[in-house]
N, C-alpha and C positions, 0 to 999 in steps of 0.2 A: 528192796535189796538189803540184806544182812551181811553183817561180818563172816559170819556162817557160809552165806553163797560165795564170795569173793574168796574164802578160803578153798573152799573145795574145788572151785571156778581152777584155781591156781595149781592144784593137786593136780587135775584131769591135766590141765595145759601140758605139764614135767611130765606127767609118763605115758601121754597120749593113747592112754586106755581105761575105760570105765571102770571095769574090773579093778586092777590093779590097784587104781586112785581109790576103790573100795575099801581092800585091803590093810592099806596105808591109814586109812582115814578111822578103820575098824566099823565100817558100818556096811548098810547094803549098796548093790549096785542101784535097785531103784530111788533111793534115799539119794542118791549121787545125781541119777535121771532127771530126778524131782527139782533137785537145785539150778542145774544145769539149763533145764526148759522152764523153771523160775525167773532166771535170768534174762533167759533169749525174747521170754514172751513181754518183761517189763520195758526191756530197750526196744523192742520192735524189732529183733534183727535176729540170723543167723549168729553164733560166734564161732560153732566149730563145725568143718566140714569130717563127716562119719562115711562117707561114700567109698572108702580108700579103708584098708587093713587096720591103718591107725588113724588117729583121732588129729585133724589136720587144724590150725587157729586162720578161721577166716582175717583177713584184715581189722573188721573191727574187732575180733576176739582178741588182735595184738592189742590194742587199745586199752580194750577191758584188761588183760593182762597187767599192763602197765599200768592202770586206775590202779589195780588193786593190790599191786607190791606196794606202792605208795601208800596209798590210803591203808593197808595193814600196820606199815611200817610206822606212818604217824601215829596211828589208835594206841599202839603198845609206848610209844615215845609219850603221849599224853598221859595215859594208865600212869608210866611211872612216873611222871615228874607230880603228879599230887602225893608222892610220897617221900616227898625229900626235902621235908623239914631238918631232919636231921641225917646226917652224913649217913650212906648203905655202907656199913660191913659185910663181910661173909667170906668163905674160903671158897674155889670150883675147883675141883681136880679135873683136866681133860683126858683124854688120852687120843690121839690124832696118826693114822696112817700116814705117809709125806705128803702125797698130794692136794691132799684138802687140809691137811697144815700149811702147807707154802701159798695157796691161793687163796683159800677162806678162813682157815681159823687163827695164824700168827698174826697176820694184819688187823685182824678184828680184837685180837684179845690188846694188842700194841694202841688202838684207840681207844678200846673201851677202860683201859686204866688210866689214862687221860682223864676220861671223863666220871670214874668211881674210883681214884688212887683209893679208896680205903677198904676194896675189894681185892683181896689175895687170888691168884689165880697162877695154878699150877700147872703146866703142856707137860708130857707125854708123848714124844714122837718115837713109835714104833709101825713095825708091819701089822696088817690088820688083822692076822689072825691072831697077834699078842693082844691087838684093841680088842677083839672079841674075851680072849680071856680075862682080862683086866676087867671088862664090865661084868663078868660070870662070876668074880671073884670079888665083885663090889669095891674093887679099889682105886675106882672112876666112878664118876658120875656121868660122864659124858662121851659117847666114844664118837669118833669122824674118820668111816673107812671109806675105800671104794671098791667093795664086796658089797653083796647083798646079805644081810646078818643070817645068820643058822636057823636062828631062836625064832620062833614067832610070840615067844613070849616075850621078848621084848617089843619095848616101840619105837618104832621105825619111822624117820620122815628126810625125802629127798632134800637136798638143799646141794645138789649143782649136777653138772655134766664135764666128762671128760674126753679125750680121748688118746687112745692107745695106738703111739706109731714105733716104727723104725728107726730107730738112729744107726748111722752108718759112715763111716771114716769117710774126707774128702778127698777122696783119694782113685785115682784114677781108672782102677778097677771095677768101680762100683759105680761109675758113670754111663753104665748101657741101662741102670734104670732110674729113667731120669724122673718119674713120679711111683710109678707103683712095679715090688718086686712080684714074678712068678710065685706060686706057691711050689713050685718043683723045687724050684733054686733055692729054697730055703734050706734044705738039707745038705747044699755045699756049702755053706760059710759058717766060717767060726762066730759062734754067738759070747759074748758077754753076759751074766742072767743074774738077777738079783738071787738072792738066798731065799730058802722056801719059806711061805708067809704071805711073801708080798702079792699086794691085789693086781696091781700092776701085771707082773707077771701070771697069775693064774687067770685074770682076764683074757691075756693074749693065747694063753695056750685053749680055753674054753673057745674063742674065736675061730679059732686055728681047727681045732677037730671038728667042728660045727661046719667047716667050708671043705672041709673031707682029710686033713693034712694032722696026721699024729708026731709029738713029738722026735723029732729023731736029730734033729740037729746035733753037731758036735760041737760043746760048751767047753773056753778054753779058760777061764775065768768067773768065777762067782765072787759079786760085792754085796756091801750093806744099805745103799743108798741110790736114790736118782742118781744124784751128784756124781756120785764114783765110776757108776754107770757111764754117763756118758763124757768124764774125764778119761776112764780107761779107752773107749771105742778112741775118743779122740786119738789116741795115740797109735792108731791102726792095727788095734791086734784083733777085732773083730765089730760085727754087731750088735746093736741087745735094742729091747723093747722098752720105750718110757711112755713118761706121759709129756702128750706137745705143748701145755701148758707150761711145764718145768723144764722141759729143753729149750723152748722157747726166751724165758726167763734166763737161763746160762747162755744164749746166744752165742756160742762160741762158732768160730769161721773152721775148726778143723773137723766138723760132723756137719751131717744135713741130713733133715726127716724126710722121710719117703714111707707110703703106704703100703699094705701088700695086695694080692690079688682078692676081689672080693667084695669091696670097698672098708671105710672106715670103719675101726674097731671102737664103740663108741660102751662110755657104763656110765651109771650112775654116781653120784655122792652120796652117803647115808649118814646121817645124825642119828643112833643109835642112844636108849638107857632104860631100864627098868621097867616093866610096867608097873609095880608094886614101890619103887625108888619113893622118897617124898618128893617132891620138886620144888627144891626150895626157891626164895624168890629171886635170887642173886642169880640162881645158871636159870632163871626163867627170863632174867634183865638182860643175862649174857644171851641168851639163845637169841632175845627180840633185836638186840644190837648187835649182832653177827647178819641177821637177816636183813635188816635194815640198810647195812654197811655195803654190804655185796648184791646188793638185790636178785636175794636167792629165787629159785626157780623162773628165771627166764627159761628163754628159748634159745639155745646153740644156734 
């Protein structure tokens, strides 16, 4: 067993497709294959059930999982600490969509000047299609959407799961759906809707046509943010689309999430930069201690 297998082992788990985990990893799918029945054949065991559409984690594949966020997370912890004779400098620009700012990248950047104060490190919170320009324009280093980036010349690597609900006033008229709305009835209510850009929102509308329902809603307000987002719903002047992480987090009692028909509207998280970028060592310290922090690529 390699660090190599446990990586890509980790890859396959997050996007529960061969292919895909190819893509991402920039190699082939047999090369992925090879790792994969690597694995299975040294433990003796199954880890992932392939029987089913997608790529399912037997019980012990959870295990393995979890071996191997750990054991990643140490090897990079060890890597650096032989090199901290003398204190790390260095500058990272980020540039972060909201939702993977609020869940993964503020908190991780908040500890890891704790433990490198002599690393400068500058956030960026914008919509993701401004993260994508910002990294096209090389004035990040590092970008954190939840879009799936344009570019395939950039490099690409998962690090979380979202998901994209409903918020909805508590309010008494919107109590006949008490988990999940029609997709008809969407085209009655006034929605609240972030400004064009946000992943958030073009998530749900991609979801939405995909399940047969084109936009047509009547939008009685557009904001800049989650936050605003579901401050204004709170105050009952309509709907709007967030992520349940960050509503969840604002917990406020005058809204509540509900689904729509279909089931859950569920994306990715992407770490996005350059392929040609240098990488220097400091946002390679940041990257291992964000993954570390959160223990990136589990399973929702």
């Amino acid at each position: 067993m390699t660090d190599e297998d446990l990586h890509i082992f980790r890859t396959i788990a997050m996007t529960g497709n061969l292919s895909r985990a190819a893509v991402l990893l920039q190699t082939s799918q047999p090369t992925i294959s090879r790792h994969l029945q690597h694995l299975e054949k040294e433990l003796g065991t199954t880890l992932m059930d392939r029987s089913s559409g997608s790529i399912q984690l037997t019980p012990q594949g959870l295990q393995v999982l979890e071996f191997a966020q750990r054991v990643l997370g140490e090897w990079d912890a060890l890597k650096q600490s032989f090199h901290q004779q003398k204190p790390i400098s260095g500058f990272i620009e980020v540039a972060s969509s909201t939702v993977p700012a609020k869940i993964l990248v503020l908190p991780a950047v908040a500890s890891f000047l704790r433990q490198y104060p002599h690393i400068h490190v500058h956030v960026s919170i914008m919509n993701s299609q401004n993260v994508f320009h910002a990294i096209d324009e090389d004035r990040v280093a590092l970008g954190f959407v939840g879009l799936e980036p344009p570019s395939k010349s950039w490099r690409t690597e998962l690090i979380g799961r979202d998901e994209v609900i409903l918020v909805v006033p508590n309010l008494p008229q919107y109590e006949k759906w008490p988990t999940s709305i029609p997709l008809k009835d969407l085209a009655q209510l006034p929605f609240v809707q972030r400004k064009e850009g946000s992943g958030t929102h073009l998530t749900a509308i991609k979801a939405l046509r995909e399940r047969g329902f084109e936009q047509n809603w009547r939008v009685v307000c557009e904001v800049d943010s989650h936050e605003a987002l579901i401050e204004t719903v709170a105050t009952g002047i309509g709907v709007g689309f967030a992520s349940r992480q960050i509503a969840a987090m604002m917990s406020t009692r005058q809204v509540r999430m509900v689904s729509v028909e279909g089931g859950p509207i569920l994306r990715h998280l992407y770490l996005i930069h350059k392929q040609d970028a240098d990488n220097n060592k400091v946002s390679d310290l940041f990257l291992g201690h964000l993954k570390a922090q959160h223990n990136i690529l589990t399973r929702a």
